[in-house]
N, C-alpha and C positions, 0 to 999 in steps of 0.2 A: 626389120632393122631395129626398132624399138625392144621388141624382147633377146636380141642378140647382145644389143648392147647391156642389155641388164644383169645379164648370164654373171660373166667373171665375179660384179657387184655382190651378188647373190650365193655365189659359190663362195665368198672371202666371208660373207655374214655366216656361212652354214660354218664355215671351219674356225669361227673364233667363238660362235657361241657352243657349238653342238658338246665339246669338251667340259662347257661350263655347265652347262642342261643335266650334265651325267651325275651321280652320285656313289660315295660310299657306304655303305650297308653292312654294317654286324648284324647277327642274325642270333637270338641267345633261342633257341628251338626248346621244344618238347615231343613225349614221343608219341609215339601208334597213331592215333586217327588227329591227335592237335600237330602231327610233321604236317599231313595232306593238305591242310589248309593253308599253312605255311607256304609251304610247297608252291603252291599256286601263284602266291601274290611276290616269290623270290622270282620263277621262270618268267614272270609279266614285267618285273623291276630287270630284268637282266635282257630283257627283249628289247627295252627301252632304252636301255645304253647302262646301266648302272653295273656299279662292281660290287657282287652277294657274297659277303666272308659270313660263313656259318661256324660257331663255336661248338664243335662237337664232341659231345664227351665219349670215352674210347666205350662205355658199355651200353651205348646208345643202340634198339635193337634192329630201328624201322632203317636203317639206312648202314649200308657196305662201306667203309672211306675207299676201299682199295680199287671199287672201279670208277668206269670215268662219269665226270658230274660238271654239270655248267657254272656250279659254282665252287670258290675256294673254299675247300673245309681244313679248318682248323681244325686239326684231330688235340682234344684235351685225354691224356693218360692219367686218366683217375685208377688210386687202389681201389675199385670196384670192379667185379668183373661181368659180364652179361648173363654169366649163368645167375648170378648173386641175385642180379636186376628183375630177371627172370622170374627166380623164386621167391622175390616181392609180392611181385605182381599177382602171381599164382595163389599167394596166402592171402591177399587182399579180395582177389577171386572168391575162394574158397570161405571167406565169409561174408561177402557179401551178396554170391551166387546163391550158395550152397546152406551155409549155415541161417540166412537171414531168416527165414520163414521159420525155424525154428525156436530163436530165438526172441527174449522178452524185448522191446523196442529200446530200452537205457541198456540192456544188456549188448547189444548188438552198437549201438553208441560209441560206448568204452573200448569195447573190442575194436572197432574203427581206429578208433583214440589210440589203439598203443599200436596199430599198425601206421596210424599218420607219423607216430615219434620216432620208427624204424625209418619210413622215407623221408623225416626231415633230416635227419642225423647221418642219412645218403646223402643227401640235397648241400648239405654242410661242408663235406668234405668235398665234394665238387667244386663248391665255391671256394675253401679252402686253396685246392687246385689253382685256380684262375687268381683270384683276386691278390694271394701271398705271393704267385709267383713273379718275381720281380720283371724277370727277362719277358714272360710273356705280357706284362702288361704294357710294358716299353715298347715293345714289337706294334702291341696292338693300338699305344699313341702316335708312332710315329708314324703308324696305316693313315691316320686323318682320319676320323670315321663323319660321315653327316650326322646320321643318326642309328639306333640300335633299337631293332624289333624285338622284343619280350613275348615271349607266352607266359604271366605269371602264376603257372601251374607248378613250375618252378622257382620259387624266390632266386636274386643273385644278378638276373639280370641287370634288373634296375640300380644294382650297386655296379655294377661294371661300368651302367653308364653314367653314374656319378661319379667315378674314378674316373672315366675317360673325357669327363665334361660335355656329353655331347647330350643333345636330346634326346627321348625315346617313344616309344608308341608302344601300346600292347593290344595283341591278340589273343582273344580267346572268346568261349562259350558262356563261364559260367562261373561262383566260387561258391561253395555253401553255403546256402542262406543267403545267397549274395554280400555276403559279407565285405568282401573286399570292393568292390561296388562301391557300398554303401558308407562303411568307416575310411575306406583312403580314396574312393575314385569321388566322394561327394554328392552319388547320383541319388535324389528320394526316394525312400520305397516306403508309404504308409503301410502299415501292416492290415489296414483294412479292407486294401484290393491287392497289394502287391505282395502275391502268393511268395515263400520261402522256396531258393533252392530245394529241391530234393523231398518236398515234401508232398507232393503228387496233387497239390492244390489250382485251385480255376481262383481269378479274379471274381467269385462268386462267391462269398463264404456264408455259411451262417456265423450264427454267434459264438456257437462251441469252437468250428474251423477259426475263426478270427482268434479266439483265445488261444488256441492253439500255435498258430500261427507267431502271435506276438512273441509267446514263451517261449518258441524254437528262436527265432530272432532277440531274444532277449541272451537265450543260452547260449548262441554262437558268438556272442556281441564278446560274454565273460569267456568262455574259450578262445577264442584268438588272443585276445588284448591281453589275459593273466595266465594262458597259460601257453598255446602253438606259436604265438609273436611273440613272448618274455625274452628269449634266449638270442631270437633272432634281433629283436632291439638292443641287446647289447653287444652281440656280434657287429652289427654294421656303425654303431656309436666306436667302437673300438675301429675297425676297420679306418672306419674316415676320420676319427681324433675326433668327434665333435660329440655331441650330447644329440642324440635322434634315433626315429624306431623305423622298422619297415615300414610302418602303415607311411609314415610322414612322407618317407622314400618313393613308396607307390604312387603318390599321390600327386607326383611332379610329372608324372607322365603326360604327353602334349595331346595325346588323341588317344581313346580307347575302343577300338575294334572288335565290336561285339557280333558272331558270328549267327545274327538270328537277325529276323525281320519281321512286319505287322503281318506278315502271312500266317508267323509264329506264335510272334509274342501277344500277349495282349494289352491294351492301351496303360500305359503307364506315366509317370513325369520323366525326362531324361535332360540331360546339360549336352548342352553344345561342341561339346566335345569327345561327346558318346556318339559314334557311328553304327548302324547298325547294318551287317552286310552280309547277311547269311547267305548261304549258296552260291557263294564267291567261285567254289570248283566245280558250279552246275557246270554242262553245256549237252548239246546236244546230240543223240544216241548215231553209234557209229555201227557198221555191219557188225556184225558176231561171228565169229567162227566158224566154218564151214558146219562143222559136224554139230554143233552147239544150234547153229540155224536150220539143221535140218529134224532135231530134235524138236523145237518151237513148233517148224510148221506141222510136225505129224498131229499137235495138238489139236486140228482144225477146228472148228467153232466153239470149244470149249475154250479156247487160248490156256495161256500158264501161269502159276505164281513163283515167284519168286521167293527163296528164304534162305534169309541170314541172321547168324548173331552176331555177328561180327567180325572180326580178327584175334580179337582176345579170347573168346571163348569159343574152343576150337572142339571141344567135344561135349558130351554130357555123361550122366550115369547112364547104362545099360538100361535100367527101367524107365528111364527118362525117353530116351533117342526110341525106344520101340514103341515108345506110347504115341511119338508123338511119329512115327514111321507107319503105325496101325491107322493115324487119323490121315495123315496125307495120303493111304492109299485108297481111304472110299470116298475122295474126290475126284470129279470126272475131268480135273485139268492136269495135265502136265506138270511136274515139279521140279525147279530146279535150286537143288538147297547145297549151299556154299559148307563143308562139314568135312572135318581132317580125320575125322574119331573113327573105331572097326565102325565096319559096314551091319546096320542093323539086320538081325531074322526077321523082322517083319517088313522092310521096304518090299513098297509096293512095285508093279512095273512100270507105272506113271512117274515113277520118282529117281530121278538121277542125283548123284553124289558127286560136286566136287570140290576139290582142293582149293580152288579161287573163282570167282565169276566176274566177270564185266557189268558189274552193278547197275551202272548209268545207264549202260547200252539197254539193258535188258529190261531197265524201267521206263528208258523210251521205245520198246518195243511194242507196236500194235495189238501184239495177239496180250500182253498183260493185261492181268485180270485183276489181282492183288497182290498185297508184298507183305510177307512176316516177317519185321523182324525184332528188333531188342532194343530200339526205337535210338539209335545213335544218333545224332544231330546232321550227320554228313549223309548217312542212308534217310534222313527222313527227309531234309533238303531235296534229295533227288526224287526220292517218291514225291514233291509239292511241284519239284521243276517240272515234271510227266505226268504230274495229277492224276496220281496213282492210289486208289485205298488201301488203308492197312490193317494188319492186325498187328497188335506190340504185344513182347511179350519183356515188357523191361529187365534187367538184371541186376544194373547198379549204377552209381551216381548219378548222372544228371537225366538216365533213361527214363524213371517212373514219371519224373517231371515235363521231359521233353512226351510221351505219353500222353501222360493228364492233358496237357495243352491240345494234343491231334484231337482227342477226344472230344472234348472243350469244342474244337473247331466242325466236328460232325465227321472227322473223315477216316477215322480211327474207333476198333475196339479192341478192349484191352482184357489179357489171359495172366493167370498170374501160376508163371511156373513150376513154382512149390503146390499148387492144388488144384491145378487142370487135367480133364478125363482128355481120351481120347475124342471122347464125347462134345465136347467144351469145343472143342479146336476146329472139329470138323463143322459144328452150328455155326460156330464166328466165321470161316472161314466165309460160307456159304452166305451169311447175312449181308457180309461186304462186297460181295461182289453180285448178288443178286438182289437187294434193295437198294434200289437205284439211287436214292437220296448222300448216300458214302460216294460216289462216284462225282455226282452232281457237285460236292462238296468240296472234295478233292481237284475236281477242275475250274473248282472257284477260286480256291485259292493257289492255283498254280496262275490265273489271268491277274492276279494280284500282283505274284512276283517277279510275272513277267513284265506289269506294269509299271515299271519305274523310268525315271528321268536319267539314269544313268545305269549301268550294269553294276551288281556288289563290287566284284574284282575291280573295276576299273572307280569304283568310290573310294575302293581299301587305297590303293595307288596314288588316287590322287590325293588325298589325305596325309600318306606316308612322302609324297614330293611336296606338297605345301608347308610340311613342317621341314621341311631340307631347304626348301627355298628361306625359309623366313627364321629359320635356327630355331622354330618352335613355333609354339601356339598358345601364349602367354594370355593372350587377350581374350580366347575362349573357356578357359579354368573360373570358375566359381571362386566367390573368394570368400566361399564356405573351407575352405581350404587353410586361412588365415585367423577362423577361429578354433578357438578351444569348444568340447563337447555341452557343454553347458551353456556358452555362447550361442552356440549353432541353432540349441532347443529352445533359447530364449530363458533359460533356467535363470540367469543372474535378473531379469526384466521382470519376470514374474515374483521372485521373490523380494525385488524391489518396491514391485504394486502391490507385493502382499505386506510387505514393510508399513509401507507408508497408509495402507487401509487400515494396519491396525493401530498407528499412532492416531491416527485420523479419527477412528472409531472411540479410543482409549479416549481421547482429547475430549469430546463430544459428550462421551459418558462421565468424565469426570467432571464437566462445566455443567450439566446437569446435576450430576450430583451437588456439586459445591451450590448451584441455584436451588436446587430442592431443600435442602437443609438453611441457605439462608431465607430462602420464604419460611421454612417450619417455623425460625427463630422469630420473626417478625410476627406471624399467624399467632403463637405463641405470647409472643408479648403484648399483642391486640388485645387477647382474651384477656390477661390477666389483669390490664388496664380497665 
């Protein structure tokens, strides 16, 4: 009787809070492998009762608008087109695949440099798009939004949601050299253990690496600030009428969702408002395809590896794919390598070619042995979730880095594709999966990440509701944030102490001197007396 009568009570709480629990969500994406993560944390927010408007631009590659999707996409028609985006991508490939080993390391730099000023000048007119157009931004105030998810791989976001007043949060892995981190999100990075973006560095350095180190984090510091943010600070000072730079924009952000964890990273300083949540889109491996499972099991005791370079790099050179076609086939396991490019003369029989693979699945598969791949942040996540060893064969941005780290952890070795034998590929192969210590390694730190007090995905969540609940996260922001750079360093304090040491000193010296000369005169006048 008791709980009957409670029923209706209970049913009137569920229907007047349950509307209020729910949220609105702008969603400012990016693409290829930083949509998936996204992706994740939009299907969980939308599971939960929330409404996901995703801001999509029309040359966006990784996602269709025209079929169906659980969430609202805002299709943005930018004059760019997906071929255009495409053949970005493809030249930023192309040297930093292709040409990098070739090139002098400042050489290679610059060249970087005038392909980042072709995607900012992309990135521009995008925001151009959104932020000039009146009707859409009206549409998108009178939405209500709670708050607005960023990946700031693309600037714009965070002006959107200054325009639209609402809070925001960002997503992502990484910025060069941690740069953006470090000048607008606040978080320390000594340069004496805290290895630079990109620079394939261990919180280990010697002295030269630390030198080194500093001077790339010193060069990133003057490239952003005078020269890749110059344009974009006056862009959004203009946009919003007010005197402000990106950095300052960034830096309001309520929580930043950093898509790594201590499985990964290595011990560092972080603020309270850096999450770290890598392998948000782990879970657990699901059957495989008839035909695909039945290729596994012929493997019998030798089991199989797995290889991918990714999504983006969908083929190689001819002399490339057959070198590395001639090393996979005098290995006694199974191979299944993910590859859109002609089918190599030398694949071996052990070796299957396909267009897509069920990565996860196949990394939680029993019969794996090892996994090669180009060491992306979301394939190395799943290799850590299955405690799987690797070999990486990095390619570009944040791979040599995400790399150095496996490495670093014991459960990775690394091939460098511009000057690997066939020879090369088939040792390392063999080393990782028959020195038992890469394995040991590898399921070390998979009980690592599987050892936490909450799942990533459901930390990224509840982070991104805590700031919707509370219209932000005000109270966990540094209020390093509130000084200027010289501030921050203590620059005006020290040159205060060095102020006042040398009035100090000066004082001291002169009252000596002024006593020395009038003792002389007295010594002096004694004598002559």
């Amino acid at each position: 009787m008791m709980t009957v009568k409670w029923v209706p009570a209970v049913v009137l709480v569920l229907v007047f809070l349950g509307p209020a629990s729910s949220g609105n969500v702008l969603i400012w994406p990016a693409d290829h492998s930083h949509w998936i993560n996204l992706e994740f944390i939009m299907h969980t927010l939308t599971a939960r009762g929330h409404q996901v408007t995703v801001l999509l631009p029309s040359f966006f590659q990784i996602i269709d608008p025209t079929k169906p999707s659980p969430f609202h996409l805002e299709v943005v028609n930018v004059p760019i087109s997906k071929a255009e985006m495409e053949a970005l991508f493809q030249k930023i490939l192309e040297v930093w695949v292709y040409q990098h080993g070739e090139l002098y390391f400042w050489e290679f730099l610059f060249k970087l440099y005038d392909l980042t000023v072709e995607f900012v000048s992309k990135n521009k007119i995008l925001c151009d798009t959104i932020v000039l157009n009146e009707k859409l931004m009206e549409k998108l105030q009178l939405a209500g939004f709670d708050i607005l998810i960023s990946d700031p791989l693309l600037p714009c976001g965070e002006l959107v949601a200054e325009k639209l007043s609402v809070p925001f949060v960002y997503s992502f892995r990484f910025s060069i050299g941690n740069t953006v981190e470090r000048l607008c999100g606040g978080i320390p990075a000594p340069p004496s253990y805290v290895p630079a973006s990109i620079m394939g560095l261990t919180d280990r350095m010697s002295f030269m690496e630390r030198t080194w180190n500093s001077l790339f984090y010193l060069f990133q510091d003057v490239v952003f600030h005078h020269v890749i943010w110059k344009d974009w600070n006056k862009y959004y000072s203009d946009v919003l009428g007010r005197p402000t730079t990106l950095c300052e924009t960034m830096g309001k952000a309520e929580m930043w969702l950093i898509r790594t964890y201590w499985d990964f990273e290595f011990p560092r300083p972080f603020l309270p408002n850096f999450e770290f949540v890598g392998g948000l889109h782990c879970q657990a491996a699901k059957p495989l395809p008839k035909e695909m499972e039945e290729f596994v099991q012929s493997s019998g005791e030798h089991g199989i590896v797995v290889f991918s370079l990714g999504s983006m790099v969908q083929n190689l050179t001819a002399e490339k794919t057959n070198l590395v076609a001639l090393a996979l086939s005098q290995i006694p396991q199974k191979v299944l390598w993910r590859y859109k490019g002609e089918k190599p003369e030398m694949l071996g029989a052990n070796t299957r070619l396909y267009d897509w693979i069920p990565q996860n699945d196949l990394l939680g598969h029993p019969k794996t042995k090892a996994f090669i791949t180009h060491g992306g942040t979301n394939g190395i996540y799943e290799a850590i979730y299955h405690g799987i060893p690797m070999v990486g064969i990095p390619m570009f941005a944040d791979q040599p880095d995400n790399i150095a780290h496996m490495k670093a952890k014991g459960m990775a070795l690394e091939l460098n594709i511009h000057t690997m034998t066939s020879k090369d590929l088939v040792d390392t192969v063999n080393t990782v999966i028959h020195n038992a210590i890469y394995k040991k390694n590898a399921e070390r730190l998979s009980q690592i990440h599987h050892d936490q007090p909450m799942k990533p995905l459901d930390r990224a969540v509840f982070w991104i509701e805590f700031v919707m609940r509370h219209k932000g996260a005000g109270h966990l922001r540094p209020a390093a944030h509130h000084l200027t750079w010289y501030q921050y360093h203590c620059l005006d304090v020290i040159a205060f102490l060095i102020g006042c040491t040398v009035i100090f000193v000066f004082t001291v010296v002169k009252c000596c001197s002024f006593c020395c000369r009038k003792c002389g005169r007295i010594i002096r006048k004694t004598k002559t007396e």
